[in-house]
N, C-alpha and C positions, 0 to 999 in steps of 0.2 A: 554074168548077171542073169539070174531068174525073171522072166517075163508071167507075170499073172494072166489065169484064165476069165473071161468075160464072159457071162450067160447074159443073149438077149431074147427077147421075144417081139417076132415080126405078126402081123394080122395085114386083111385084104382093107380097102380103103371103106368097106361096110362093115367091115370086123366080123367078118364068117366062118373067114378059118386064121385057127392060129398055128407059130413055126417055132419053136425052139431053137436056138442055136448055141453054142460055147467055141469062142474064137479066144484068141490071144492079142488080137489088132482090130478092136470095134468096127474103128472107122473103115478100115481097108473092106471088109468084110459085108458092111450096110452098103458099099460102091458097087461092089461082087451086086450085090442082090438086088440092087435098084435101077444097075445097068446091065440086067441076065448075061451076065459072063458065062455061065450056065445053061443053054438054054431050054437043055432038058429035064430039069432039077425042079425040085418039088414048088421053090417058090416062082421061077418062073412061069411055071404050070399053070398054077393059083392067082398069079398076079399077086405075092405077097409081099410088100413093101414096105410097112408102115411101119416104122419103130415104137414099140410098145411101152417095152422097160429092157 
């Protein structure tokens, strides 16, 4: 079973900068980024969090 790709877009909680992504697992993915699993990675950086679309 094929699993489809997700393009989301994250912004800072002033909407300053924005982040692109494309995941396979939305949700897992928005946890990654809202709990810096990362914490070198660009949205950590930024403080990018917001789920946009």
């Amino acid at each position: 079973m094929q699993r489809g790709e997700c393009v989301y877009i994250l912004t800072t909680s002033r909407h300053t900068v924005l982040y692109t992504g494309v995941t396979s697992d939305l949700q897992s993915r928005i946890y990654q980024h809202q709990h810096q699993t990362y914490p070198n990675a660009f949205t950590s950086k930024y403080k990018v969090y917001k789920l946009v679309y």
